[in-house]
Phi, psi and omega in degrees: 000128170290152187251122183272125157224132191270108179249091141149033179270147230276116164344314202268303174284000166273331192286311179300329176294307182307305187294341178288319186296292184337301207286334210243356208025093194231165168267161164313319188272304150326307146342291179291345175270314173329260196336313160316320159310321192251356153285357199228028182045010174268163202278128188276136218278128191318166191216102167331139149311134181196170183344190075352173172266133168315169169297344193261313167300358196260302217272031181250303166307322150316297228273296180305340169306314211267005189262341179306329228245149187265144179253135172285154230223341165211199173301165153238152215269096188264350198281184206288347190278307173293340173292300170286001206274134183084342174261052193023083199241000000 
């Protein structure tokens, strides 16, 4: 088997790749020969049927989702004076 490496891919669409490899409970890297397999039309190799993902995989896939994400440096001023301020109100 050849080996790929993927350089610059987009924070978000790698945070969607984990969470899809969780849910089906897969590495990444399996996931992604999935996904290849059916972009390139070949039959991708069967997977017993089973649960759904449990909690503890979903919310480990949430957390690397929202870890994607830039954290803010003070609050942010969400309330109705600031939102609206300047649309004649």
């Amino acid at each position: 088997m050849a080996t790929l490496f993927l350089n610059n891919i987009p924070d978000e669409l790698l945070s969607a790749l984990e969470y899809l490899a969780v849910q089906e409970h897969l590495s990444v890297a399996e996931k992604t020969v999935r996904l290849l397999q059916q972009a390139v039309r070949l039959k991708p190799p069967t997977r017993p049927a089973g649960p759904t993902v449990s909690p503890e995989p979903w919310e480990m896939a949430w957390r690397a989702w929202a870890a994607g994400h830039k954290t803010l440096v003070s609050p942010a001023e969400d309330d109705r004076d600031s939102i609206y301020a300047g649309r004649g109100e």
